[in-house]
C-alpha positions as CSV (number, residue, x, y, z in Angstrom):
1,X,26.4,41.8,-0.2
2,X,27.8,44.9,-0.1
3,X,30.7,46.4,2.3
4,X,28.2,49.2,4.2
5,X,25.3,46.3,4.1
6,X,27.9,44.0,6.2
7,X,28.7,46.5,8.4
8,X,25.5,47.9,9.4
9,X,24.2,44.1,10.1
10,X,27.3,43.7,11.8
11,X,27.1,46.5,14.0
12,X,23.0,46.1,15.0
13,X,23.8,42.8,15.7
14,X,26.4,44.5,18.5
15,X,24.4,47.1,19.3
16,X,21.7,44.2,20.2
17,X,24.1,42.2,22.4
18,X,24.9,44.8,24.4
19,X,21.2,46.2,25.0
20,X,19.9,42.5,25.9
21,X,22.6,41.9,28.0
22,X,22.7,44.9,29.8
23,X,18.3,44.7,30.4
24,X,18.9,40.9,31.6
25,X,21.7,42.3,33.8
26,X,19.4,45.5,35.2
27,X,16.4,43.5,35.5
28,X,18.4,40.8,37.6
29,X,18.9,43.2,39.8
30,X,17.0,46.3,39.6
31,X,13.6,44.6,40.4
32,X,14.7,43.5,43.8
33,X,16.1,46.6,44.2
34,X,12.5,48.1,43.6
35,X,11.3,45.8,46.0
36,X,13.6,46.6,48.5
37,X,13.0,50.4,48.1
38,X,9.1,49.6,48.8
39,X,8.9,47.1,51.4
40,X,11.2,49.5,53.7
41,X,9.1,52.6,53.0
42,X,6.9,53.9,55.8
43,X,4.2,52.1,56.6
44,X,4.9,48.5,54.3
45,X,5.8,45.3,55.7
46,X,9.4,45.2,56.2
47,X,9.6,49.2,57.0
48,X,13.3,50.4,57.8
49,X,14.1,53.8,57.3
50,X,17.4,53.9,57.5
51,X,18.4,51.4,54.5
52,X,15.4,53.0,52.5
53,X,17.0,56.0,52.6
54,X,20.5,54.5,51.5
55,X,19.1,52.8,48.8
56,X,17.2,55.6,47.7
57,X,20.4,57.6,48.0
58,X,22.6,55.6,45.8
59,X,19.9,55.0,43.4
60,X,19.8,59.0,43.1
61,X,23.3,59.3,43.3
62,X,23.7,57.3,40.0
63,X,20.6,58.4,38.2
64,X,21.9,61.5,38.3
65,X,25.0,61.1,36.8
66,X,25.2,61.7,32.5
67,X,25.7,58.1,31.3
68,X,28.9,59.2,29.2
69,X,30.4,60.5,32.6
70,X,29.8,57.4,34.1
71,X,30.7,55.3,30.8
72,X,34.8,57.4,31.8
73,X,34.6,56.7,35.6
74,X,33.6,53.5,35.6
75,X,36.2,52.6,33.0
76,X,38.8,51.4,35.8
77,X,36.0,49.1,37.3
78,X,35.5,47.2,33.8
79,X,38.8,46.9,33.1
80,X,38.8,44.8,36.3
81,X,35.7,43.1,35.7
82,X,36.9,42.1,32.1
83,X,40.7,43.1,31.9
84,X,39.4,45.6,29.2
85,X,37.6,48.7,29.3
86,X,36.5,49.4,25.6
87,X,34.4,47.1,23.1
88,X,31.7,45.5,23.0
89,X,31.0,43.6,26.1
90,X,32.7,45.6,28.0
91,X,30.2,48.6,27.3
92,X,28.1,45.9,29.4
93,X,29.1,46.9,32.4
94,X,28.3,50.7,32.6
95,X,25.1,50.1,30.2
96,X,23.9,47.8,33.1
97,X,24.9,50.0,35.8
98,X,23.4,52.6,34.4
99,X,20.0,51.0,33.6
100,X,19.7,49.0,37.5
101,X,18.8,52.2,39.4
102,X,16.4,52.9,36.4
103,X,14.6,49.8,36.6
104,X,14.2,49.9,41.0
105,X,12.5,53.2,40.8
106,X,10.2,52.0,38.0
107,X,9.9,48.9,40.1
108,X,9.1,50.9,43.0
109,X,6.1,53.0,41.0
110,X,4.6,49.5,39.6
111,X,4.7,48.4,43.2
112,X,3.0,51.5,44.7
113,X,0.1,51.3,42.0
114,X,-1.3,48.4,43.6
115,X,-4.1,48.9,46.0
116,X,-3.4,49.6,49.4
117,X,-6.7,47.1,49.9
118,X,-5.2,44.3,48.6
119,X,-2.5,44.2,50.4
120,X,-3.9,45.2,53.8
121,X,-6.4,41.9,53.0
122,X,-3.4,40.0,52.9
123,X,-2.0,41.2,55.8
124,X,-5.4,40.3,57.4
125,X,-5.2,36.6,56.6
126,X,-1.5,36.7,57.9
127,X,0.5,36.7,55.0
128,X,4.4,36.6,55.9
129,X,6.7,39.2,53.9
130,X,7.9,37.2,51.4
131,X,4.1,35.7,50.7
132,X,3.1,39.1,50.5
133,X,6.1,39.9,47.8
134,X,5.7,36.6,45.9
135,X,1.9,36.0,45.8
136,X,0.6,39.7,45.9
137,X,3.2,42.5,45.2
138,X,4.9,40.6,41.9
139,X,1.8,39.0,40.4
140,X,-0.5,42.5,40.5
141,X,2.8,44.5,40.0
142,X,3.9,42.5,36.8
143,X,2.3,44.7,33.7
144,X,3.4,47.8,35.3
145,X,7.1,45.9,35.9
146,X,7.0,45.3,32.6
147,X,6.3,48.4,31.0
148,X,9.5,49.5,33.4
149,X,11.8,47.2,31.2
150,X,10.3,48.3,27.9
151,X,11.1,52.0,28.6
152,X,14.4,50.9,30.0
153,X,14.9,48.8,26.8
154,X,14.4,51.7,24.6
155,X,16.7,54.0,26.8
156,X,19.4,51.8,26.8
157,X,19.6,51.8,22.7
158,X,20.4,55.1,22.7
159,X,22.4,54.2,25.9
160,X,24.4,52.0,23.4
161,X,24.6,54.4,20.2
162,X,26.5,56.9,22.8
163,X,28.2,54.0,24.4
164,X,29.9,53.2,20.9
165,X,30.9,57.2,20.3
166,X,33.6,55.9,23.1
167,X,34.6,52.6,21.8
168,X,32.1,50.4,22.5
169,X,31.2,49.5,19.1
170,X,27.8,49.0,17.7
171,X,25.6,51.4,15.8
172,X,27.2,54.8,17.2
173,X,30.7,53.2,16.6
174,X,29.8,53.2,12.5
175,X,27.7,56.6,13.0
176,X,30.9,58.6,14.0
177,X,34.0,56.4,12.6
178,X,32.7,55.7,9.4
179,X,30.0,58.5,8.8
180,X,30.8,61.4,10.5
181,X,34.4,61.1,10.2
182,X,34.6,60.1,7.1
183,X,32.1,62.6,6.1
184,X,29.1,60.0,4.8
185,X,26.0,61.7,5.8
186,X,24.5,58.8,4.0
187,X,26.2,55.8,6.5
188,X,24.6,58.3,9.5
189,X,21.0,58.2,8.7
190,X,21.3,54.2,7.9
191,X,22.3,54.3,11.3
192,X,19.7,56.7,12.7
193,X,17.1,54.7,10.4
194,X,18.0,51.4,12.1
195,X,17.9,52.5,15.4
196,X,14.4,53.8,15.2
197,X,12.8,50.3,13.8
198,X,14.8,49.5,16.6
199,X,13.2,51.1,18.8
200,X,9.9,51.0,17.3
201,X,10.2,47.2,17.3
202,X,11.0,46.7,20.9
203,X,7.8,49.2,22.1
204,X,5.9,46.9,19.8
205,X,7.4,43.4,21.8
206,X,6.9,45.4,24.8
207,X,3.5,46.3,24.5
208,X,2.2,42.9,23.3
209,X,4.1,41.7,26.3
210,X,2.5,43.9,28.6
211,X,-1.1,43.1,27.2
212,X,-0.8,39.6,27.5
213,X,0.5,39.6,31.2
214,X,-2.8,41.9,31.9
215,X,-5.2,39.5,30.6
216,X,-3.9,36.9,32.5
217,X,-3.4,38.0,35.6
């Protein structure tokens, strides 16, 4: 096996960690998050505008931020997380960061497809909150939750290509350091190649995923 071969297997393999990681991490959090942002909008069962419009402030706040920018300021908050602030796990922690406000709002749009009927018949038979989050807003919410992590999925591959332009290793680590740099156009577009079956692979998972959850529910 050849040198380039090694390090391109290498390097998706990376590039891989830090993109399942980083979607376990956001989903862990960004779907309550989503939850939260719906359930204390006007009008819903737990209404409270004043942390709806905190949340809704951060999650702006950060959205809104480039993700290299917040890759440098949050540099000092991984090193304390990690006691390092470049490589490969460590590009983790702003990859995940950066995807959590992503998946609430998406979270939030699944949850305000669902038919104000179904929830006003569960209100009806006096469903509690957290009944009306765990037996109506999560099971008819699930496809669209789904299709939330997909795109987030594919957004945080590129996420990670930029991530290693900064030392975070994977894919864009071997695009710039050993292709740009060293002036191999060829090592670039191995790179760019492999990210886009990446990328195509994961809408294919995702989709599959998606259509399975819909038949069932």
């Amino acid at each position: 096996m050849s040198d380039i071969l090694k390090l391109l297997l290498f390097s998706t393999w990376e590039s891989l960690y830090m993109v399942f990681f980083s979607v376990a991490i956001a989903a862990f959090f960004g779907i309550p998050l989503g939850i939260l942002l719906f359930v204390t909008d006007n009008e819903q069962v737990l209404e409270n505008g004043i942390l709806n419009a905190i949340l809704s402030w951060i999650v702006n706040i950060f959205r809104s931020v480039p993700f290299v920018i917040l890759m440098i300021i949050l540099l000092p908050f991984t090193r304390f997380l990690l006691g390092k602030a470049i490589g490969t796990t460590a590009a983790i922690v702003p990859l995940s960061i950066a995807a959590i406000p992503l998946v609430g709002r998406l979270t939030e749009s699944a949850l305000r497809e669902i038919p104000k009927g179904v929830l006003e018949a569960a209100l009806s038979m006096g469903a509690s909150p957290y009944q009306i989050i765990t037996k109506v807003l999560l099971p008819e919410g699930l496809p669209s939750i789904a299709s939330g992590i997909t795109i987030t999925t594919i957004n945080l591959v590129g996420y990670s290509a930029m991530a290693g332009v900064i030392g975070g290793g994977g894919l864009g680590h071997v695009a710039v350091r050993y292709g740009y740099n060293a002036f191999r156009p060829d090592i670039m577009l191995y790179t760019v190649a492999i990210l886009i079956v990446m990328v195509q692979l994961m809408q294919m998972v995702g989709d599959a995923f998606i259509k399975h959850l819909s038949k069932n529910r």
